[in-house]
Jmol script that loads the backbone (N, CA, C; Angstrom):
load data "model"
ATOM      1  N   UNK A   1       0.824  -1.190   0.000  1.00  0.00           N
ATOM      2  CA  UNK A   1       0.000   0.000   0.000  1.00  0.00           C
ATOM      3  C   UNK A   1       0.875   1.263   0.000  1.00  0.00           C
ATOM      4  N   UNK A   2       2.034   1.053   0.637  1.00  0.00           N
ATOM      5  CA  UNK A   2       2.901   2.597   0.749  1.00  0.00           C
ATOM      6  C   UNK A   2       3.648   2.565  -0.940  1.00  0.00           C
ATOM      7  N   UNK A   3       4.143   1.322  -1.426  1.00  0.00           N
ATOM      8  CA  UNK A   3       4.694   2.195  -2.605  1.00  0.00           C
ATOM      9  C   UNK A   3       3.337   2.410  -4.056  1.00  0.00           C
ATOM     10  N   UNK A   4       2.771   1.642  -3.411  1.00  0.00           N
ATOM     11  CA  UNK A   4       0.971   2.530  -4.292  1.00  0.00           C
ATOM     12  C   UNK A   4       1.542   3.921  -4.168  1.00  0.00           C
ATOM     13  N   UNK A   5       1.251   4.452  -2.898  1.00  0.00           N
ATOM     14  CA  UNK A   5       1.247   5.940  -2.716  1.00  0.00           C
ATOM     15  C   UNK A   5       2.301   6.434  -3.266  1.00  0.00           C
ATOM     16  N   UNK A   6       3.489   6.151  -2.737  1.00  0.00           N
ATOM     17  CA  UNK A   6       4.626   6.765  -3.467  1.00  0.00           C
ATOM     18  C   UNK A   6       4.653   7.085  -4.646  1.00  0.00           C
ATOM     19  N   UNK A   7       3.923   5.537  -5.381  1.00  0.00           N
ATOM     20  CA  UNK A   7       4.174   5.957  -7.295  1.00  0.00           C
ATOM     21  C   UNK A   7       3.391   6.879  -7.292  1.00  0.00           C
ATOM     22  N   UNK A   8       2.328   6.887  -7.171  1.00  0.00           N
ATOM     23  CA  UNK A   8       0.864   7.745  -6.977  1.00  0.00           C
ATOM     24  C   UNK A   8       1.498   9.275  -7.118  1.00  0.00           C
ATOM     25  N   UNK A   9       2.279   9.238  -5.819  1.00  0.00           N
ATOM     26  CA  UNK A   9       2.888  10.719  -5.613  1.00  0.00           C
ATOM     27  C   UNK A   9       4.439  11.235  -6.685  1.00  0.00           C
ATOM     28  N   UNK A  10       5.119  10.273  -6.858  1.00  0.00           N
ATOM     29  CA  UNK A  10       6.096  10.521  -7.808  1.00  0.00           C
ATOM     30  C   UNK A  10       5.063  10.521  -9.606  1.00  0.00           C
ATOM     31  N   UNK A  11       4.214  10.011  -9.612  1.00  0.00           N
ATOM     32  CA  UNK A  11       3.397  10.716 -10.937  1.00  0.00           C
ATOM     33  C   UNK A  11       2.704  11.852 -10.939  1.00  0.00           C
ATOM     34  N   UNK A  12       2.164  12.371  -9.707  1.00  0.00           N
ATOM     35  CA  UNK A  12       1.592  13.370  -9.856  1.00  0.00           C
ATOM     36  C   UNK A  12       2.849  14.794  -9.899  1.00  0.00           C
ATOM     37  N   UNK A  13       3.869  14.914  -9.033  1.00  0.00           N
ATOM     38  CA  UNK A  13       4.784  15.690  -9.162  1.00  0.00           C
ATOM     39  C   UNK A  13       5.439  15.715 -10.519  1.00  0.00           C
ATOM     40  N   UNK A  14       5.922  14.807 -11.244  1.00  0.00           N
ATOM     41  CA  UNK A  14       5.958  14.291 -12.502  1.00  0.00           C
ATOM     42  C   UNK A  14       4.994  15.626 -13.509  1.00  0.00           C
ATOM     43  N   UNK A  15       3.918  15.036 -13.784  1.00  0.00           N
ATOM     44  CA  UNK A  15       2.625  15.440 -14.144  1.00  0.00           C
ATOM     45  C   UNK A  15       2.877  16.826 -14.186  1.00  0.00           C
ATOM     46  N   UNK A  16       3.074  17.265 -12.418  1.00  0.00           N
ATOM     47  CA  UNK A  16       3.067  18.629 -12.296  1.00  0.00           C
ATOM     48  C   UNK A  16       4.359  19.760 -13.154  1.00  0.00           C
ATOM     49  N   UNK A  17       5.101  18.956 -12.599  1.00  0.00           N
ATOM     50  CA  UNK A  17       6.635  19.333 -13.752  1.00  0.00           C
ATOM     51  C   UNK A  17       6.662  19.693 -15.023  1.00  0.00           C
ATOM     52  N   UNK A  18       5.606  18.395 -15.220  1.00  0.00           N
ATOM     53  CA  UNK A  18       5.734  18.641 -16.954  1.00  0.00           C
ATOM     54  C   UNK A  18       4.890  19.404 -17.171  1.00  0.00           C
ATOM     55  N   UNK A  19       3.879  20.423 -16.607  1.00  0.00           N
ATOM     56  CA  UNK A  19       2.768  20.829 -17.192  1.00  0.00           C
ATOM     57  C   UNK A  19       3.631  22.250 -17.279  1.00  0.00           C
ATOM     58  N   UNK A  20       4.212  22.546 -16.010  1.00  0.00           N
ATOM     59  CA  UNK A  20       4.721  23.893 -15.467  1.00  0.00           C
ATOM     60  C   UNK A  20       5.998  24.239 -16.698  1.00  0.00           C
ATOM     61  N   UNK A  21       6.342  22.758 -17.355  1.00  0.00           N
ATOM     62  CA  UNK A  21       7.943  23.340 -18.543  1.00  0.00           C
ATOM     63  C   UNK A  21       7.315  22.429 -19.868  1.00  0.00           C
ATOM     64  N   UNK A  22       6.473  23.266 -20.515  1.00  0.00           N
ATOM     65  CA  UNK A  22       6.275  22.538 -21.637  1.00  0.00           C
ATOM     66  C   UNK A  22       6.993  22.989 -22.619  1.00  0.00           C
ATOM     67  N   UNK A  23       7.512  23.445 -22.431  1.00  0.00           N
ATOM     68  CA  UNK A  23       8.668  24.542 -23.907  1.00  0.00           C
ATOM     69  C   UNK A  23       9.323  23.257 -24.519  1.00  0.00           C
ATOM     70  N   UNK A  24       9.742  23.933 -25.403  1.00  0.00           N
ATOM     71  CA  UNK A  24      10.361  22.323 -26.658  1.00  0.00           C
ATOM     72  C   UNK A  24      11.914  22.913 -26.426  1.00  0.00           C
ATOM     73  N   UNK A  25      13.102  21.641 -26.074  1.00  0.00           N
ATOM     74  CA  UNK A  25      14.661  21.834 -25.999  1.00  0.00           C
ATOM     75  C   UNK A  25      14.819  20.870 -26.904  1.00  0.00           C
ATOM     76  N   UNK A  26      16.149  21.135 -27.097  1.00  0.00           N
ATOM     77  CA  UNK A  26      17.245  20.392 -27.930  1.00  0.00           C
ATOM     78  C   UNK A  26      17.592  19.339 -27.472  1.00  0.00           C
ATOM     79  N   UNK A  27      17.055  18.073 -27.993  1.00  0.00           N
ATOM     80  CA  UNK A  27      17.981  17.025 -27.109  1.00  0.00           C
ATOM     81  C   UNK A  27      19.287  16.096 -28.086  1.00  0.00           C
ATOM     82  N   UNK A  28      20.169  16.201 -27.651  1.00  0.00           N
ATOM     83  CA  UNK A  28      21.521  15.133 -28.308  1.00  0.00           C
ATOM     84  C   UNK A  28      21.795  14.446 -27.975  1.00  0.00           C
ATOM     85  N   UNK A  29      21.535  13.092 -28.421  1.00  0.00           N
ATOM     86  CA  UNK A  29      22.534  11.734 -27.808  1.00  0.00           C
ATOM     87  C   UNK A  29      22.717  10.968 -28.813  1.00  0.00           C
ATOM     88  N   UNK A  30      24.198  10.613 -28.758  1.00  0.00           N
ATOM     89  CA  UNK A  30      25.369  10.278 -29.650  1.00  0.00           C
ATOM     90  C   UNK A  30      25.433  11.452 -31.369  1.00  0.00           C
ATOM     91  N   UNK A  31      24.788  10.241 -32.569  1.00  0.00           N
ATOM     92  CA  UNK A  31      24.190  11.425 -33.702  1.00  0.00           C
ATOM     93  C   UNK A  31      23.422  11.913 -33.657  1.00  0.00           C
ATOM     94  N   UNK A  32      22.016  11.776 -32.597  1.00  0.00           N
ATOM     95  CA  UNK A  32      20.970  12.125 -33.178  1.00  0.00           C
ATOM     96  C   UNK A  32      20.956  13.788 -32.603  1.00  0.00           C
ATOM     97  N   UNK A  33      19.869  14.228 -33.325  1.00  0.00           N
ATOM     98  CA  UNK A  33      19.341  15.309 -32.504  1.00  0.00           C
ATOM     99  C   UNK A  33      18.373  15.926 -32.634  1.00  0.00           C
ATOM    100  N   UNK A  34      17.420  16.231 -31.603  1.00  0.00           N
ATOM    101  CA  UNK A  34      16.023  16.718 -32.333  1.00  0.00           C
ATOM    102  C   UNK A  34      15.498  17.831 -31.093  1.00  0.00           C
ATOM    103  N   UNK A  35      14.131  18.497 -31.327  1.00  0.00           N
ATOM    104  CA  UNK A  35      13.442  19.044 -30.427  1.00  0.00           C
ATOM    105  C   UNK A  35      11.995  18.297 -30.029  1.00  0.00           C
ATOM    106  N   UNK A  36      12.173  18.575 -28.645  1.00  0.00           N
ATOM    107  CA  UNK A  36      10.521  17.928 -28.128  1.00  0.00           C
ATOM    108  C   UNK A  36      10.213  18.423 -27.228  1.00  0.00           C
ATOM    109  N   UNK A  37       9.309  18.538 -26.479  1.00  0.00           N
ATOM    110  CA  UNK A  37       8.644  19.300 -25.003  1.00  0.00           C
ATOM    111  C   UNK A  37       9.498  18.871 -24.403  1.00  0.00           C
ATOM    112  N   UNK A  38       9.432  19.456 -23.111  1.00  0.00           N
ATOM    113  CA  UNK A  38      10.639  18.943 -21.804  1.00  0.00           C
ATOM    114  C   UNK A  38       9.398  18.173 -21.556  1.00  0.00           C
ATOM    115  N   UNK A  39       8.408  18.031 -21.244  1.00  0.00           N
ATOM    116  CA  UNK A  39       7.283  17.390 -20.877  1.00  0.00           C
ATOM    117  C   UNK A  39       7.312  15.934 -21.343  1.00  0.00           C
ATOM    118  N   UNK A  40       7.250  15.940 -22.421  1.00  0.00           N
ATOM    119  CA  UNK A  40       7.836  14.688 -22.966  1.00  0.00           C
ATOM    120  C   UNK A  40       8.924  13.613 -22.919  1.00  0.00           C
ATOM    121  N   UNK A  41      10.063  14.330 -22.787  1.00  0.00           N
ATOM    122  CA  UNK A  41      11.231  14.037 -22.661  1.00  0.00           C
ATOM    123  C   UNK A  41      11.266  13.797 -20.846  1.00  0.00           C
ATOM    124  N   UNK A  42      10.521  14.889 -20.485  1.00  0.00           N
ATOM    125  CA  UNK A  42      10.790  14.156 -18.560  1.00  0.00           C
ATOM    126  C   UNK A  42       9.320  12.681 -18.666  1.00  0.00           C
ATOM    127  N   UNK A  43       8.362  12.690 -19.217  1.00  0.00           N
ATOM    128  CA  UNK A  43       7.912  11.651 -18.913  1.00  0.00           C
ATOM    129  C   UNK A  43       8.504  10.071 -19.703  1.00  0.00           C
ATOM    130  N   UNK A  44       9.083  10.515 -20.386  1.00  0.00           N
ATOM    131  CA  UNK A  44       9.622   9.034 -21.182  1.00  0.00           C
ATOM    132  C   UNK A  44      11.129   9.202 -20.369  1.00  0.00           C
ATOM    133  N   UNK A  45      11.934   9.686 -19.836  1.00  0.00           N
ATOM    134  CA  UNK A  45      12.880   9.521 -18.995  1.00  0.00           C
ATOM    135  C   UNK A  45      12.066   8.325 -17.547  1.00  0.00           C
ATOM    136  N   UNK A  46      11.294   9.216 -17.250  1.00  0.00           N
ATOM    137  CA  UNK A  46      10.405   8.497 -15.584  1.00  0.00           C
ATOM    138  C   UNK A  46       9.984   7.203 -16.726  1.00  0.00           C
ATOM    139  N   UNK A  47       9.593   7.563 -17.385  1.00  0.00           N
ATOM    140  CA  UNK A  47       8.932   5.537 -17.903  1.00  0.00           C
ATOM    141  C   UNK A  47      10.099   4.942 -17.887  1.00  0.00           C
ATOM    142  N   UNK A  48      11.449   5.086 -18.519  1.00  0.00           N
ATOM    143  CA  UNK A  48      12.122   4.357 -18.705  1.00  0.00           C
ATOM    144  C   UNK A  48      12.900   3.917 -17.779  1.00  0.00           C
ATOM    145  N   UNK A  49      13.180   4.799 -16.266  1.00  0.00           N
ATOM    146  CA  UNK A  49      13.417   4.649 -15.514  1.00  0.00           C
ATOM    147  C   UNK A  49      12.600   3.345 -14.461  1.00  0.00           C
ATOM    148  N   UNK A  50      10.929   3.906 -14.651  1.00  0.00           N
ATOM    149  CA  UNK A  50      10.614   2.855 -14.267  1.00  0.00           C
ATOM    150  C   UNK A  50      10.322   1.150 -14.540  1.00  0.00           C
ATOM    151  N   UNK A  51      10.469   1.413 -15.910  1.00  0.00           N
ATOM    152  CA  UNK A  51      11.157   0.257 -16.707  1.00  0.00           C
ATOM    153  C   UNK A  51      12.558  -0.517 -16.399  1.00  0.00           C
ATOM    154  N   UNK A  52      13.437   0.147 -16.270  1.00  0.00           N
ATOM    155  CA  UNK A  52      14.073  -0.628 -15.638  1.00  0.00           C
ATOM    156  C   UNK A  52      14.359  -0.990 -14.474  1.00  0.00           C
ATOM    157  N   UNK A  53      13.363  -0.240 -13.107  1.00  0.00           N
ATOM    158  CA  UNK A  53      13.416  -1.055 -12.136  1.00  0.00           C
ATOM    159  C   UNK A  53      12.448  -1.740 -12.420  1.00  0.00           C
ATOM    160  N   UNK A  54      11.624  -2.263 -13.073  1.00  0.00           N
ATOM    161  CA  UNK A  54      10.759  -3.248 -13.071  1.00  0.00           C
ATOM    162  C   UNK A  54      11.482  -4.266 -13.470  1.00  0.00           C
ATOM    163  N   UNK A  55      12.239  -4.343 -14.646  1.00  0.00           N
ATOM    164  CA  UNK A  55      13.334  -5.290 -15.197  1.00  0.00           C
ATOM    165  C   UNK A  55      13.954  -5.836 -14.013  1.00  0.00           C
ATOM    166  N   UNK A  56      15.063  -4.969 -13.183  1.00  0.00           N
ATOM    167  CA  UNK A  56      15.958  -5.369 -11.637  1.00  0.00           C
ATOM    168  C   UNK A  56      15.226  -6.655 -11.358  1.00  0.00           C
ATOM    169  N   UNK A  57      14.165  -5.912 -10.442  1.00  0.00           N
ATOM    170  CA  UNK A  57      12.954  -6.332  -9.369  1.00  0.00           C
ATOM    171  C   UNK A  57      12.690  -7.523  -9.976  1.00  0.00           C
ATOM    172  N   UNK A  58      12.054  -7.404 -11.229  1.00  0.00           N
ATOM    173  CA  UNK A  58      11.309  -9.380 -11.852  1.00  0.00           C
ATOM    174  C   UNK A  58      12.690 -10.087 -12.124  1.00  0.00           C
ATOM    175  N   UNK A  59      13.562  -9.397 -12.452  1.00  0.00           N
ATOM    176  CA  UNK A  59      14.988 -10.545 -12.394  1.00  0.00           C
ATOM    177  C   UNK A  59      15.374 -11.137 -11.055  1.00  0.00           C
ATOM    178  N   UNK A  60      15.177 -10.552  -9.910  1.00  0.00           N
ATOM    179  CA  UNK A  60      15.440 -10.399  -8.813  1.00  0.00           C
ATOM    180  C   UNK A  60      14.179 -11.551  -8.265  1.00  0.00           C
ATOM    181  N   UNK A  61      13.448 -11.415  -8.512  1.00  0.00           N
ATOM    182  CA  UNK A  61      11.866 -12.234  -8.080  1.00  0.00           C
ATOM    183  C   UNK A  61      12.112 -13.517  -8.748  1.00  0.00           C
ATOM    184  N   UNK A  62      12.426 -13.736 -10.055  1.00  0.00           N
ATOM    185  CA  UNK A  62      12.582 -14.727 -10.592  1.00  0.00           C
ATOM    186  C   UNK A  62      13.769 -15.848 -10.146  1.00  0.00           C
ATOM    187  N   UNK A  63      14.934 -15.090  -9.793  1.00  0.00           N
ATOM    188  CA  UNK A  63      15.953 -15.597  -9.608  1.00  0.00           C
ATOM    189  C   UNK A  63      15.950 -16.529  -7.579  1.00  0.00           C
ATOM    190  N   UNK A  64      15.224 -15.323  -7.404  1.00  0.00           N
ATOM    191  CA  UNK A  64      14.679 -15.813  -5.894  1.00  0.00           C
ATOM    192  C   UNK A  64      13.208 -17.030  -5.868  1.00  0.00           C
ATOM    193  N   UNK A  65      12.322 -16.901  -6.328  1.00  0.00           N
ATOM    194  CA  UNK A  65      11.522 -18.168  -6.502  1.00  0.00           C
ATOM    195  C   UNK A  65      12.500 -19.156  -7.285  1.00  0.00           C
ATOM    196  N   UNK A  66      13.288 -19.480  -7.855  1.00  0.00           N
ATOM    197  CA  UNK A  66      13.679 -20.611  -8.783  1.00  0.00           C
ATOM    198  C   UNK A  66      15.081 -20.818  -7.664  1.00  0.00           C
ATOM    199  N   UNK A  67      15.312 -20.036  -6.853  1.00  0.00           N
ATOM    200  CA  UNK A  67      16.658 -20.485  -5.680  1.00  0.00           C
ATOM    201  C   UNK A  67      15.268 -21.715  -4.714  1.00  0.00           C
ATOM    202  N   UNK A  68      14.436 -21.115  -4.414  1.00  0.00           N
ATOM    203  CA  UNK A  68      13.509 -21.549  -3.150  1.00  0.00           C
ATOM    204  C   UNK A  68      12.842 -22.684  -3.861  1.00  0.00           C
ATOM    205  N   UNK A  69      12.431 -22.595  -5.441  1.00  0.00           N
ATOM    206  CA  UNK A  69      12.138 -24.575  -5.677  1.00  0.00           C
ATOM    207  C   UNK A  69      12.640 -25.179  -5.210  1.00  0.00           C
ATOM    208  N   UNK A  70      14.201 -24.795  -6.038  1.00  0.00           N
ATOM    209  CA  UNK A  70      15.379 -26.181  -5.765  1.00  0.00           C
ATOM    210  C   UNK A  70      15.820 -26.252  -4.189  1.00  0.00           C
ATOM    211  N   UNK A  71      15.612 -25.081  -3.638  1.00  0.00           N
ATOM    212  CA  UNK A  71      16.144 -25.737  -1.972  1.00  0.00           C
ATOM    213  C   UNK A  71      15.547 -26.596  -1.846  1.00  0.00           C
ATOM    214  N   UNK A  72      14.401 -26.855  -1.750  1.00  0.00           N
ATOM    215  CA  UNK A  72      13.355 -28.505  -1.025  1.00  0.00           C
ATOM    216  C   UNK A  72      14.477 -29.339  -1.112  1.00  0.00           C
ATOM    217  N   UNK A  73      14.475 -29.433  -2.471  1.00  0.00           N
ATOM    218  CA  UNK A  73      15.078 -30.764  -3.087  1.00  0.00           C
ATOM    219  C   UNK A  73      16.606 -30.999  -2.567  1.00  0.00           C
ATOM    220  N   UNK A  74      17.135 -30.089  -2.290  1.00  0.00           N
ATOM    221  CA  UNK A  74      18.508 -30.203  -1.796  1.00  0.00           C
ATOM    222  C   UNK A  74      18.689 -30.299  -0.379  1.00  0.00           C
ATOM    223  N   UNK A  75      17.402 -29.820   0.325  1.00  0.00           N
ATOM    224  CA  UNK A  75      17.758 -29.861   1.781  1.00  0.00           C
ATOM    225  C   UNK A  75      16.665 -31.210   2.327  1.00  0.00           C
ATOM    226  N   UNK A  76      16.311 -31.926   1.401  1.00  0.00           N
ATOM    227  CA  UNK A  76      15.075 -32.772   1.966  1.00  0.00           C
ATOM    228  C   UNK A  76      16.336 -34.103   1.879  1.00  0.00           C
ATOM    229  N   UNK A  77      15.913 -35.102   3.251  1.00  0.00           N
ATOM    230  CA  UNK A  77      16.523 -36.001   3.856  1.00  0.00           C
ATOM    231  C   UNK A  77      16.670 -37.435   2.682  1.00  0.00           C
ATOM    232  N   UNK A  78      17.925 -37.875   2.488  1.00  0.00           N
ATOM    233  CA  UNK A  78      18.037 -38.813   1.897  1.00  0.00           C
ATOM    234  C   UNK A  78      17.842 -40.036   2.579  1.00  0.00           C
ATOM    235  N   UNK A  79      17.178 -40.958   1.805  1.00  0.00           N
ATOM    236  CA  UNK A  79      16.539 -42.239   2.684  1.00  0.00           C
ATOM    237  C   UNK A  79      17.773 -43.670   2.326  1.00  0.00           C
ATOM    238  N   UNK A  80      17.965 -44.029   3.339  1.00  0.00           N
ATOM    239  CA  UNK A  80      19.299 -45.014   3.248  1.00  0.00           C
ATOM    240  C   UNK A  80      18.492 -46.013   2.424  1.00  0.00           C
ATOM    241  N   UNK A  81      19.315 -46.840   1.539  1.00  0.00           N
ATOM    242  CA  UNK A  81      19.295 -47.605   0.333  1.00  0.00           C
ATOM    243  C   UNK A  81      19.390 -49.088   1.475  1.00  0.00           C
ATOM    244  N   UNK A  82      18.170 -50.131   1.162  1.00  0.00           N
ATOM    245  CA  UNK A  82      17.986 -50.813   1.422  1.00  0.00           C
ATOM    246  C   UNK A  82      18.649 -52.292   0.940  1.00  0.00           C
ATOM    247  N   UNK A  83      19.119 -53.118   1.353  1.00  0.00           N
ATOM    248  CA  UNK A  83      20.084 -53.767   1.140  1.00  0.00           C
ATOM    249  C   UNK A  83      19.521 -55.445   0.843  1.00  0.00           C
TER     250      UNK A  83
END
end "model"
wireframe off; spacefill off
backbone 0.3
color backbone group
């Protein structure tokens, strides 16, 4: 429930940012170069940002459920071989 709110609140400040600088800048990276709203450019920065902590986090989730299958199996008691 708290990082509900948080995103909640980091979009609306967001939101607010971009409404308050909509002017169009220059942006350059590597060859390219073009103009677009700062508005734009700050909300596809925050997506992509939050894109890749979503990436981290499900690598992180994934890697942790698939550790906790295989423990059972490695920590469960071997039964002596009957003779």
């Amino acid at each position: 429930m708290v990082s509900l709110i948080v995103v909640l609140l980091v979009v609306f400040l967001v939101a607010l940012f971009s409404v308050q600088n909509a002017s169009p800048v220059a942006i350059s990276f590597l060859f390219w170069r073009f103009e677009a709203s700062l508005a734009i450019v700050m909300f596809l920065s925050v997506l992509a940002g939050m894109l890749v902590t979503v990436i981290i986090y499900s690598s992180r989730a994934v890697k942790k459920a698939l550790s906790a299958k295989k423990a059972p199996a490695e920590i469960a008691p071997k039964t002596p071989a009957k003779e």
